[in-house]
Each structure stands twice: as structure tokens, then as C-alpha cells.
N, C-alpha and C positions, 0 to 999 in steps of 0.2 A: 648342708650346702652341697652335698654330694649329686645333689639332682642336676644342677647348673652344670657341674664338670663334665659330668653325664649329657647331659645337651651339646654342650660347646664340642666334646668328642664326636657324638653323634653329627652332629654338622660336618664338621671335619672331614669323617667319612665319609659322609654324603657326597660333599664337593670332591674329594679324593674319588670316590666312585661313579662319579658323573663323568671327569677327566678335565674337571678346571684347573687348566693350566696358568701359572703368574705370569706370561707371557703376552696374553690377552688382556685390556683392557676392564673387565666386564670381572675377570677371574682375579685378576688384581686386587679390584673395590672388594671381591665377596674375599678372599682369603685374610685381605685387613682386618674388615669387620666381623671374623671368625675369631683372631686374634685378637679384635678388640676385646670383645664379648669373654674370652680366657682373662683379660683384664680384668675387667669386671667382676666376675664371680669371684678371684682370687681376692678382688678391692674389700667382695662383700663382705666374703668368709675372713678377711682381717679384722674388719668393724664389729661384725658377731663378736670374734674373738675377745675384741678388747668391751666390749659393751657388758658379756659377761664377767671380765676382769674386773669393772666398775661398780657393776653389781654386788656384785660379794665384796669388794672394800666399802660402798654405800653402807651396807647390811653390817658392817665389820664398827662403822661411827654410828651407826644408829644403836647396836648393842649399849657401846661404851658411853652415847648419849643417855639413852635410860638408867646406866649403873649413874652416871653421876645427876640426873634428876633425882634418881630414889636417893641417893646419899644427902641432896640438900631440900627437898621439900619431904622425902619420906612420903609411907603410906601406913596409917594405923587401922586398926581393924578394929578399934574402939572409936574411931572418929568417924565410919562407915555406917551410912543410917541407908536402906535400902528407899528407893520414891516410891515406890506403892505403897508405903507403908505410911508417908506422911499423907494419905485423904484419906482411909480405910474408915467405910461407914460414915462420911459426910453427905449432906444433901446440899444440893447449888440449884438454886434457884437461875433459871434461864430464860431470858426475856424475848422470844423471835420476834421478825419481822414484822408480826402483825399483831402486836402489842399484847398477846396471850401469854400467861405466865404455866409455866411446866416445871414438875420436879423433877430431877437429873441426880440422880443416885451411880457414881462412879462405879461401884459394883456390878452394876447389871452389864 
């Protein structure tokens, strides 16, 4: 979020370099909305902050959800049948559109 800071400074100068004074009407509105804008960015980079914060406790219940699924449904490696393996070598017969019949061999 460094880029933003980077901008809002960049303005700053600008208007400092121009010779906008608060005195003016015109120099008024723009040095507000230079300091709004430092608002902003600081708004954003707090949101970042806490959004990452979030993240990682998310990731932190999500761990401890899968240790307590595996503890009550488990995963066995004998109850594990891979799916290609339940057609291997069947033919299916396929009926299209236009009432022609085709063999359909899942291997090919």
C-alpha cells in the first residue's frame, strides 16, 4: 500500500509546489481532499491488515476442522476403490439422436 502513500505525498508536493495556499478558496477544497485521500489509504492499508489477520485465523479453523472430521468419519485406505477402475474394459451401448446404435468402449 506504499504506492498510495506515495501518491498522496506526491500530490502534496505538487500543491505545495504550485504555491496553493489555505487561504484561497479553491486551495482549501484541494488541500482537504489531499488529506482526505491520506485518509483513505491509511483506511485501506488497516483493512489489508486486518483482512490478512482473518485469513490466517480462517486457515487456523479450517486446519482444526479437518483434524476433527478425520477423527470422526476417518479415512481408510482399504475402503479406497479408485473410479477408473470400477468400468475398466466395459462396453455401453449408446443410443444417439437418430436412433443408430454405437459401441462406446470407455478406454478409447
Amino acid at each position: 500500500m506504499d504506492y498510495l502513500y506515495q501518491k498522496v505525498a506526491y500530490l502534496r508536493g505538487l500543491a505545495e509546489g504550485l504555491g496553493v495556499e489555505e487561504e484561497s478558496k479553491e486551495g482549501k477544497l484541494l488541500l482537504h481532499i489531499i488529506d482526505t485521500l491520506d485518509d483513505f489509504a491509511e483506511a485501506i492499508e488497516e483493512i489489508l491488515e486486518e483482512q490478512e489477520e482473518l485469513e490466517e485465523y480462517v486457515s487456523y479453523i479450517d486446519e482444526d476442522l479437518n483434524d476433527v472430521e478425520d477423527d470422526l468419519y476417518g479415512f481408510d485406505e482399504e475402503d479406497y476403490h479408485p473410479f477408473e477402475e470400477d468400468f475398466e474394459g466395459l462396453d455401453f451401448d449408446i443410443i444417439c439422436c437418430d436412433d443408430e446404435e454405437e459401441d462406446f468402449n470407455i478406454e478409447e
